[in-house]
N, C-alpha and C positions, 0 to 999 in steps of 0.2 A: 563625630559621634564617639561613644565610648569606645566602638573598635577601634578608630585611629588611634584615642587617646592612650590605648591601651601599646599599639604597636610603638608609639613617641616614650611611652614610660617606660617599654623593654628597654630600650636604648640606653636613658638614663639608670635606669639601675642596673644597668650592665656596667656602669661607670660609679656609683656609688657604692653600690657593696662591695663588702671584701670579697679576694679572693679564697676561695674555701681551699679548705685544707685535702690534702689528696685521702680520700678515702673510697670507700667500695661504692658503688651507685645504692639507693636504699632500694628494698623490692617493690614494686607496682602496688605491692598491696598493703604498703604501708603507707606509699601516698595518697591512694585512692581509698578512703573507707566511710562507712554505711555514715548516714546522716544519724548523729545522735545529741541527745542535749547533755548526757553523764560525760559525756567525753570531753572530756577538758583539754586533751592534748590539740584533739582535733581545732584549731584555730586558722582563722584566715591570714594569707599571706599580703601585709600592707606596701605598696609601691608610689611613691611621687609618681603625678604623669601629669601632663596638657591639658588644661581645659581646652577643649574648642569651642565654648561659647563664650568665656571671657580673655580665655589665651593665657591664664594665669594654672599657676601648678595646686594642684587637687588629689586625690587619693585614690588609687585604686586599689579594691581589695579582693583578692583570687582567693579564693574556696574550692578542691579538689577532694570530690565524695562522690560516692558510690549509690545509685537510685537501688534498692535490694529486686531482686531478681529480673534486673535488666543490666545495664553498667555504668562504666564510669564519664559523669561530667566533669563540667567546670563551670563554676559560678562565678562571674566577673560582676562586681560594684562600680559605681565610679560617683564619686559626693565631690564638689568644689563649695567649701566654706566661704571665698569670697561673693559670688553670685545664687549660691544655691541650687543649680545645676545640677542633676543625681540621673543617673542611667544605671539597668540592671539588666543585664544579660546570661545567658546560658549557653556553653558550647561540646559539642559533645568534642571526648576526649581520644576518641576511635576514628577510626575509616569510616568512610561513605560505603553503610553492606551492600551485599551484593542483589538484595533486591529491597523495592519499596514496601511499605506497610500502609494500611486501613486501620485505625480504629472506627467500630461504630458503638458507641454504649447509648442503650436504653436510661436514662437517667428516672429515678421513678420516688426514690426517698431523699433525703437529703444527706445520709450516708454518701450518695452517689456524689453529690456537692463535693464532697471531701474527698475524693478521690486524688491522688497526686498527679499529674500532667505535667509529661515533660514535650514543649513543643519547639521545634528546630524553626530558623527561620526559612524553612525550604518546604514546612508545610502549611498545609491549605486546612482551615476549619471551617467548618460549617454546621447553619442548624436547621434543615430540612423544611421541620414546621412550619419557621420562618422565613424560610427561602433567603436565609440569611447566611452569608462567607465573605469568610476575611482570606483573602488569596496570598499566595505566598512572595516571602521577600518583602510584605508589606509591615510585617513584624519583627520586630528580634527575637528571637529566642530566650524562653523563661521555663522557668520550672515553677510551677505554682497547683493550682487544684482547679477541679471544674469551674468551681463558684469563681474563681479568680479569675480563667479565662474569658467568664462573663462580664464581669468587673471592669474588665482592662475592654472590652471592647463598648462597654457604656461610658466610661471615660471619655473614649477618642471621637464618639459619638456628642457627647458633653460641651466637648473642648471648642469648638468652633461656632457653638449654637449662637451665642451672641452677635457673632457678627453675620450669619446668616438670618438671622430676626430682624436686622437693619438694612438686609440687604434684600432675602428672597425667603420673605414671612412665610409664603405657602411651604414651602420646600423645608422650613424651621420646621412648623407645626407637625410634616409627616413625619419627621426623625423624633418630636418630642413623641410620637404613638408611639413609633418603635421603639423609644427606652422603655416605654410604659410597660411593654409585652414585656423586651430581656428581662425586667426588675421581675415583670411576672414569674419568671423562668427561677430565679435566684430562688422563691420560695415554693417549687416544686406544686405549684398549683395541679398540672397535668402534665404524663410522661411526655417529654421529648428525648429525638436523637443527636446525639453530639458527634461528630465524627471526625475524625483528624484523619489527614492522607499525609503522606509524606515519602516523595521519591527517594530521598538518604536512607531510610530503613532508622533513623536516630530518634524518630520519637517515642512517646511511650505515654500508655495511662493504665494507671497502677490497677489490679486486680487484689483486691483486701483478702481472697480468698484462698490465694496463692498458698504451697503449689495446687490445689482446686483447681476445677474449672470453674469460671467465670460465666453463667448462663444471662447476666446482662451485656457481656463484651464480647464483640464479636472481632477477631485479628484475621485480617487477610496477607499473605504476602502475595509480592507481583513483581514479575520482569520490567523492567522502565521502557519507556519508548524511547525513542532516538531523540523527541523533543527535551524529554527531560532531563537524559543526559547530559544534552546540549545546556541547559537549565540550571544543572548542576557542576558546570567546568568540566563534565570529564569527556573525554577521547573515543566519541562512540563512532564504531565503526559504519562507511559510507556503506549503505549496499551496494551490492554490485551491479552495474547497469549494465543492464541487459540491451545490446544494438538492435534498434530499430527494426523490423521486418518492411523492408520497400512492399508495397500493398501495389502491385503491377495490373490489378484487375480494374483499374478503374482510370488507366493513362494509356493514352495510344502514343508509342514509340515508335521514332526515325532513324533512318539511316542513309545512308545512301550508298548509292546501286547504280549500274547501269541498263538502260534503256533494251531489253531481249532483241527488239526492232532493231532500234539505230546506232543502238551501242552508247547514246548521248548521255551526259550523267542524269540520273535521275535520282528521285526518292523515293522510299517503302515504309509503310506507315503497318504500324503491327499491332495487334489488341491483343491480348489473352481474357477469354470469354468461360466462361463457367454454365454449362447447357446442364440444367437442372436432370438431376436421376442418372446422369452420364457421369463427364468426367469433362475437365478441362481442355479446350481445343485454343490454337493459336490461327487467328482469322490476318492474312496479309493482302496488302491491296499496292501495288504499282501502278503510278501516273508520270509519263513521260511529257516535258513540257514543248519538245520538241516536233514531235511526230504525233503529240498525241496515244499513244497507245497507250491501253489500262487493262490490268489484268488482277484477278485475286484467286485466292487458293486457299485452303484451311488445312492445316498441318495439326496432327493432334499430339497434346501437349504434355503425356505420358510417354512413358517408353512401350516397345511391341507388346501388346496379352504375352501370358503361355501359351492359347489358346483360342484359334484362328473362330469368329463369328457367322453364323448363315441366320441369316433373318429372313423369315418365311410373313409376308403378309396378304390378306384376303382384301381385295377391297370390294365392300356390298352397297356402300353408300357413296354418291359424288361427293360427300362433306372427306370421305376418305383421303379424296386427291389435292385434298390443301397439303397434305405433307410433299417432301419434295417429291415430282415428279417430271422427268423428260419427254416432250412430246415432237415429234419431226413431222415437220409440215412442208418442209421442202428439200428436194435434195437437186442437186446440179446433175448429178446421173441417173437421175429419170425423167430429165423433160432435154429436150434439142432431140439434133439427129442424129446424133451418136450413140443414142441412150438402148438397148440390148430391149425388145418388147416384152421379153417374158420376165425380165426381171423389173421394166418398170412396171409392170400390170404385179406382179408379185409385193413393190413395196407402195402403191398404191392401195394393193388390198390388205397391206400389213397398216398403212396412215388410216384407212377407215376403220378399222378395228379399235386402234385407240380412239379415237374418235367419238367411238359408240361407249368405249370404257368411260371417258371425258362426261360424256352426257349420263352412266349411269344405266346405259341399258343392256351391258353386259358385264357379267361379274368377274373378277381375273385374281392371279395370284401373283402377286410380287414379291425378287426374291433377292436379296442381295447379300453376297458373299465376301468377305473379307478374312483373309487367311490371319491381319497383321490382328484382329479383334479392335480396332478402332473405330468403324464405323458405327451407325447409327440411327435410327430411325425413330420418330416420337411416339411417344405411347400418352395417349389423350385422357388414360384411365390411370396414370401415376398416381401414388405409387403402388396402385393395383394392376395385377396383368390385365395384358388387355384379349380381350378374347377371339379376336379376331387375328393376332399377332404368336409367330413364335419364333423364340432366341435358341439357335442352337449353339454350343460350343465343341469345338470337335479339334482334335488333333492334328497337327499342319503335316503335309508328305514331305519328303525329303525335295521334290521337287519344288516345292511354295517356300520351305526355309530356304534355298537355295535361291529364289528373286526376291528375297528380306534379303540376303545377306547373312544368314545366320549360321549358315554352314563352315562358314572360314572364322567367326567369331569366336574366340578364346575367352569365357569368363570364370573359370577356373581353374586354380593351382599355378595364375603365371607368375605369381610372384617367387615360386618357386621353382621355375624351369632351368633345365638342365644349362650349365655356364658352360660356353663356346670351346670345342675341343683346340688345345696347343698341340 
């Protein structure tokens, strides 16, 4: 295309022209000036380059001018006399800014037609009404005016009709509507929106009103996403990934152990369980394959409260006793001949009492105390209190810190302790 041809014609006229004579570089603002017709100076700079449809050498001519109150482009030509070949591009003369732009204009007169439009080929156009866009990369870059943007996409629309009328007539016939409408569009029948996006930030559509504002044009800017960075050659930074969180509440973990019984190796299979309105507890179970013995226990899965737990509960109803409860039904030192009478007639009449609790026909209070605040007890009315239930919190004695452990426990100022006398 004419980019190549254009990069094959640097080369050679880095080889054909003269060496210029040493002088001062001229200012930017002498190369780059406003588009005008009095200006005579202003003229395009003519370069042999490559055809790359016939391979033969063709003319390229660079124009360096200044859109007014936006900046500086570049207008590349490219004409081959032997095939007739001509390409026309536009490249902006700047950096890629630092963020993207929206145009949307209201097109409503045919002033609007006229408007100047410089489109990069990194934006995307579209016309709303129409559910019509031409997406980006799929055009080169031109400097031209609304009406022209229209133009150049009835064209391309144009260009293939023939041979899709030979080929896939239904699919000819919907594209001939759709020129019908664009042509409609050319003469401002009814307002439509025009809108150019473009992640470079290098497009532009002229405001005649300037410096005014413009109450048919609306300019947005905008940070680019990482796609379009990507989209646009440049170096956008990876986020940073964030490592996974192992999600442990839903795998039961192994280990292995030995056997309490036989000492044989064994396995321990571990859950960590989540008991709604509570706190997370660690449920472990031992199966010895050996001897058989099984054993499980629930370790809770926080560290100790501040503040040691007594849970006061009434129970008035049998449905009460589905929560957990202990019942002894038989003990080895109250039956044989060993067994002491006053104390088995004592826990005989302590087994009939639950008994009667069990069935409901007597009412009792259960109480259960934990100095660590780990324990537990369900409440059926979460996460309302339940009325038949009460939590107390209360302060541990120096004797209950002392079977935690917590007496000899150091959790401040060791990092700072006194270093070992010399």
């Amino acid at each position: 295309m004419a980019a190549s041809g254009a990069v094959e014609l640097g080369a050679a006229a880095a080889t054909a022209a003269p060496s210029p004579a040493p002088a001062q570089a001229p200012a930017p603002e002498h190369l780059f000036r406003p588009i005008s017709a009095e200006d005579e100076e202003q003229q395009p700079t003519e370069i042999e380059s490559l055809c790359m449809n016939c391979y033969r050498n063709g003319t390229t001519r660079l124009l360096l001018t200044k859109v007014p109150f936006f900046r500086e482009i570049i207008v590349s030509s490219f004409s081959c006399e032997h095939c007739g070949w001509n390409n026309t591009e536009i490249h902006s003369a700047g950096r890629i800014q630092d963020q993207g732009v929206r145009y949307a204009l209201t097109v409503r007169t045919q002033e609007d037609m006229n408007r100047e439009v410089v489109k990069t080929d990194s934006a995307t156009t579209s016309i709303p009404e129409l559910d019509f866009e031409i997406p980006a990369f799929t055009q080169k870059g031109a400097l031209t005016t609304v009406e022209g943007l229209i133009s150049r996409a009835i064209s391309g629309l144009e260009q293939d009709q023939p041979t899709r009328r030979a080929n896939e007539e239904a699919v000819a016939e919907r594209i001939d509507e759709f020129i019908v409408r664009l042509k409609e569009l050319k003469r401002v029948a009814s307002p439509f929106t025009l809108i150019i996006d473009d992640p470079s930030g290098n497009s532009f559509v002229e405001n005649p009103h300037a410096p005014q504002k413009d109450h048919a044009l609306v300019i947005t800017h905008y940070n680019r996403t990482v796609q379009q960075e990507e989209m646009l050659g440049l170096q956008a930074e990876a986020p940073e990934e964030k490592p996974e969180e192992e999600d442990l509440r839903n795998e039961v973990l192994q280990f292995n152990t030995n056997c309490p019984e036989c000492n044989a190796p064994a396995q321990t299979n571990m859950k960590l369980v989540q008991i709604p309105h509570f706190k997370e507890v660690i449920i472990m179970a031992t199966n010895c394959d050996s001897c058989g013995h099984r054993t499980n226990e629930v370790k809770s899965g926080g560290a100790i409260e501040p503040l040691g737990t007594r849970i006061t509960f009434h129970i008035t109803h049998p449905s009460d006793l589905t929560r957990d409860v202990l019942k002894v039904t038989k003990n080895p030192f109250t039956l044989g001949d060993s067994s002491n009478p006053d104390q088995m007639e004592k826990l005989q009449e302590f087994s009939q009492k639950l008994d009667q609790i069990l069935e409901g026909n007597v009412k009792a209070h259960f109480i259960m105390n934990d100095p660590a605040g780990n324990s537990y007890l369900q409440n059926v009315y979460a996460p309302e209190d339940d009325p038949e239930m009460k939590v107390e919190h209360y302060k541990r004695t120096f004797d209950q810190n002392e079977e935690l452990g917590l007496n000899d426990m150091k959790t401040e100022g060791y990092e700072t302790g006194l270093a070992p006398q010399r």
